[in-house]
N, C-alpha and C positions, 0 to 999 in steps of 0.2 A: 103688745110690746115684746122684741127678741134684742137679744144684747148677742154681738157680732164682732169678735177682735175688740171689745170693751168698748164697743158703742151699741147703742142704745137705739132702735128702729122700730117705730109705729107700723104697727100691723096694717094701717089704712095705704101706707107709702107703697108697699112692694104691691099695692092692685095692679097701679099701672105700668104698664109695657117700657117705662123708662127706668122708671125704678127695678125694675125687676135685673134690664141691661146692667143697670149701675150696681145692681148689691153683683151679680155674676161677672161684671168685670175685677170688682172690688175682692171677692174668692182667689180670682185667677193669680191677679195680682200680688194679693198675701199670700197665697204658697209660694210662686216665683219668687218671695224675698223671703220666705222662710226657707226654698230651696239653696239658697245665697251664702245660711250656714254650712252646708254641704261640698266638701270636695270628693269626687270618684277623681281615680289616676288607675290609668290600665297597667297593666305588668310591664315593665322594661319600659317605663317612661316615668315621667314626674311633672306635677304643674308649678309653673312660676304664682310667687303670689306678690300681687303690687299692692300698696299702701298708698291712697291717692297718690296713684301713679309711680309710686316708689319700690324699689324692690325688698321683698322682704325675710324672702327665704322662699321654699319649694317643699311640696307634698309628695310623700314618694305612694308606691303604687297600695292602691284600696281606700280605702274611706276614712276621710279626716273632718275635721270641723275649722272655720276659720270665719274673722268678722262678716258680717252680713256686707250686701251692696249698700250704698255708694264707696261705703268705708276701705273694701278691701277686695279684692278681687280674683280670679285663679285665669290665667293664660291655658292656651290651648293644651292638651298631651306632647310632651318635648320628649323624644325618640330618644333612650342610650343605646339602642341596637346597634349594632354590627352594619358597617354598607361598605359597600364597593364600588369604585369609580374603577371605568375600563377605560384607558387611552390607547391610540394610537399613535405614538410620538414618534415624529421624523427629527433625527441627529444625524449628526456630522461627527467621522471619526477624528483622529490625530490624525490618519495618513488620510485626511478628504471623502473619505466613504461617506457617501449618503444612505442611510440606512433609516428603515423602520421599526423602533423599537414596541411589539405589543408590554403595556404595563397597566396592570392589576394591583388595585389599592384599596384596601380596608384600613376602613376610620370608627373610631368611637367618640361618644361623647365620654369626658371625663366625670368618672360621678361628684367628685370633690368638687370639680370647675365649672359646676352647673348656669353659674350666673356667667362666666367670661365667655361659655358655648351658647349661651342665648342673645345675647346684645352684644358681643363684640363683634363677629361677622354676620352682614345682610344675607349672602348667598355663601353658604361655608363650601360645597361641592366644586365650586367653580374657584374659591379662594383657593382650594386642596388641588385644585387642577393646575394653577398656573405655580404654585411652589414644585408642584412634581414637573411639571416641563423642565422650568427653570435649572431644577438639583440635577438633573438627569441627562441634560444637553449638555451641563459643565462636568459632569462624570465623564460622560461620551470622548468629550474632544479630549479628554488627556489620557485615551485608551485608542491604540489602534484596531483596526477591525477584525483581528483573530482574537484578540485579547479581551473585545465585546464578548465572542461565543464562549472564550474559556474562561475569562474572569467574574461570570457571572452572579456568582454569589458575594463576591468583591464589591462587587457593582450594588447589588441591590443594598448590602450592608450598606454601604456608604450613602445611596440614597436616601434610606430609612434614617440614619440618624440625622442627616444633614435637615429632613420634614420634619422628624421629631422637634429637633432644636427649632425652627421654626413657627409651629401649630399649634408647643403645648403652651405656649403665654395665649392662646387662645383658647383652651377648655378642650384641643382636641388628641388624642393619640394614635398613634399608627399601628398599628394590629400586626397588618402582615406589609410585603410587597413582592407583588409575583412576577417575575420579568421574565418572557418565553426570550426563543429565539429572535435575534432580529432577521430582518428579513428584507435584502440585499435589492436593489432594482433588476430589473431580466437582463439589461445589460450586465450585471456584473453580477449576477449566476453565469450568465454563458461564458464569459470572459474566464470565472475562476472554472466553469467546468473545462474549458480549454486548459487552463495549465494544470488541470489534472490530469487530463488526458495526455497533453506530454510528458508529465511527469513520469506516467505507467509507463508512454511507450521509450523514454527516457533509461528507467530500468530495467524493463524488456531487451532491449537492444544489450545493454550491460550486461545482464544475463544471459542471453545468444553468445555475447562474444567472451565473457567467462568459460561458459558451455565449449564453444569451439577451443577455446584454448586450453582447455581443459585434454580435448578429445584429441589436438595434434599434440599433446604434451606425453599422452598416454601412446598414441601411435609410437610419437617419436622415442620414448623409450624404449616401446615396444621392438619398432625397426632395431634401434643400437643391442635390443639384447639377446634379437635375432644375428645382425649382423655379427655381433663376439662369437654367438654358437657354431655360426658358421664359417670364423674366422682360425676359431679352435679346432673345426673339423676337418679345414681345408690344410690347417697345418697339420694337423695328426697325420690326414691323408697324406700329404708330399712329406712328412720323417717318415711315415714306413716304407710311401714309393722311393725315396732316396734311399732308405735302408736296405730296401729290396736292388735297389741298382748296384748299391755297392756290392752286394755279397754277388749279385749276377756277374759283374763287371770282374771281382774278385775269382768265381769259378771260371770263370770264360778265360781269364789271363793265365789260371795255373794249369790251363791244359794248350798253352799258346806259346808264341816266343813274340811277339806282337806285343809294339810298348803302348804305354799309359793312351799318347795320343793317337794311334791304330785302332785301340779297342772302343774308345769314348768315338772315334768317329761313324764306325760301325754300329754302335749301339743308335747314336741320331739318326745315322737314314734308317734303321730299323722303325722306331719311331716316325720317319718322315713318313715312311710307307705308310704305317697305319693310318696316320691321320690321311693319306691320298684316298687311301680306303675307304673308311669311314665317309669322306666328304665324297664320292664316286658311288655310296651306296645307292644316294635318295635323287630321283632324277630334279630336273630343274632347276642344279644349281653351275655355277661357272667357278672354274678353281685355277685361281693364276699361279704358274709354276713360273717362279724369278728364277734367270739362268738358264744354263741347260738342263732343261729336262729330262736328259740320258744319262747328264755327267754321273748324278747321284748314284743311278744304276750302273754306269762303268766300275766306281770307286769299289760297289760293292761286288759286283765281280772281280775285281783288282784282289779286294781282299781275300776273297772266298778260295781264288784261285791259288793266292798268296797260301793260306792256310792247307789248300792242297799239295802244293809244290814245296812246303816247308822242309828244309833240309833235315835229316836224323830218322832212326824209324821209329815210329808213334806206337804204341801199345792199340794192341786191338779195342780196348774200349774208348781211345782220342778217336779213332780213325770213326768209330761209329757214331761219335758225340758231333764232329762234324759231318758227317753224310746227312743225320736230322738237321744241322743247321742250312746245310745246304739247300736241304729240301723248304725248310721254313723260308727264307728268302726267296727263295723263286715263287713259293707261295704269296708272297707279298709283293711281288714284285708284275707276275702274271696279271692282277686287275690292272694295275695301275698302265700295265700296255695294249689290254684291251679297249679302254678309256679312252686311251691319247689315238687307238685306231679311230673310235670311232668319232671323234672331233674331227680326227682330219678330215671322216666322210662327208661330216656336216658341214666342214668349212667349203670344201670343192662344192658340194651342192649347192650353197648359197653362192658362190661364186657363180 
């Protein structure tokens, strides 16, 4: 006789092959329901325990003891880790943008809400999916689509609590939520890279014509402050040429008897000559002589002769002050009729 779990077995019974099945299922069986007192729970989870079917509370992680089976039971390892659901959610802005928003969403279970995270949602991943589409479409459309890229943390704040306020009467909490850029259809990259590109060559152009207005601004002060210098100069020049004619006009008259308009007229063809001069130096040009072209040279022999035949007698240094002027005019006067010879030769020639 062996006494077994507080029964009592004939050593005749375990001879045969059934008895033997039966005491070795009978072993197997009483540890399995001695195992029954025992709960293990792994780190960062907990087991539900039911009470003919009932809930009763939950074992956190390592080794606990609780009623044996039928009476009471431990549900699988229920996860409080950290997870992340990744969507790719297409929204509609205020202004009609269709856009892709990537979002990143970490959940926990709540440790206090153990029982509402275990039977209240069948599929909690997919329940957290469609509350995040939902908060996040209605974020969307009362943002227009610059106000997505720059409002971002606006955005997500306001998604995160709007989840919060929805999940946690369900045992869950929102950790983080990471919202990248959104990310536009190719039509409407290309579209906005087009008005940036006008926009640069928009500026560009503005800057070009800054740039030039700048540069005839600077010119043009530049010319005006040319032009003063050399409108200072030209004056200085003609007061001291007029200064110098006076005092010429002035000697010329005190050694004359020859009035104001005698001497002023004398002094012009003196002048005319040069300028005949001057433009007679360089070949290849054409010089119209208005009037008669001798008369000038008569006048001033009129004069010259005048100034010789002048009634009174002259002091030796009048008489020699005119012989150089005399001479100086015919000096001026000599091109200017070599000139007119040789026009006339080219005019008969061409004739």
């Amino acid at each position: 006789m062996f006494n077994l779990l507080g029964f009592e077995f004939s050593s005749s019974i375990i001879t045969t092959p059934v008895s033997v099945i039966i005491a070795i299922l009978a072993i197997y069986l009483g540890l399995r329901w001695l195992k029954s007192f025992f709960v293990m729970t792994p780190q960062q989870h907990v087991r539900i325990l039911e009470t003919f079917g009932r809930y009763t509370g939950y074992r956190k992680a390592g080794l606990s003891i609780k009623f044996p089976w039928p009476f009471q039971r431990a549900r699988s390892p229920f996860s409080l880790q950290t997870k992340q659901i990744s969507l790719q959610l297409g929204v509609k802005s205020k202004d009609n943008a269709f856009v892709t928003m990537p979002i990143s969403l970490q959940y926990r279970v709540i440790p206090s809400a153990v029982e509402a995270a275990f039977y209240e949602l069948h599929n909690p991943e997919e329940q957290i999916e469609s509350y995040v589409a939902t908060d996040a479409r209605a974020v969307a459309a009362a943002r227009t689509f610059d106000q997505l890229y720059t409002d971002r943390d606006e955005f997500t704040r306001t998604v995160r609590e709007s989840l919060d306020e929805a999940i946690n009467a369900y045992g869950y909490e929102i950790r983080a939520v990471l919202i990248d850029d959104p990310r536009p259809t190719p039509e409407m990259i290309s579209a906005f890279n087009e008005v940036l590109a006008s926009q640069r060559r928009l500026e560009a152009a503005h800057n070009d014509g800054e740039a030039e207005k700048i540069k005839r601004t600077k010119s043009a002060e530049a010319s005006a402050a040319a032009m003063s210098i050399t409108a200072r100069g030209i004056a200085a020049s003609r007061s001291i040429i007029a200064e110098g004619n006076a005092r010429a006009l002035a000697a010329f008259r005190a050694d004359t008897t020859l009035t104001d308009a005698d001497a002023m007229a004398f002094m012009m063809e003196i002048n005319r000559l040069e300028a005949l001069r001057d433009a007679a130096s360089h070949g290849g040009k054409t010089v119209l002589v208005t009037g008669d072209a001798h008369g000038g040279n008569y006048e001033t022999r009129a004069l010259i002769s005048g100034l010789a035949d002048e009634d009174g007698a002259k002091s030796e240094n009048i008489a020699k002050r005119e012989t150089r002027l005399i001479g100086t005019v015919k000096q001026q006067i000599a091109p200017v009729k070599t000139n007119e010879a040789k026009d006339e030769r080219i005019n008969k020639k061409n004739d």
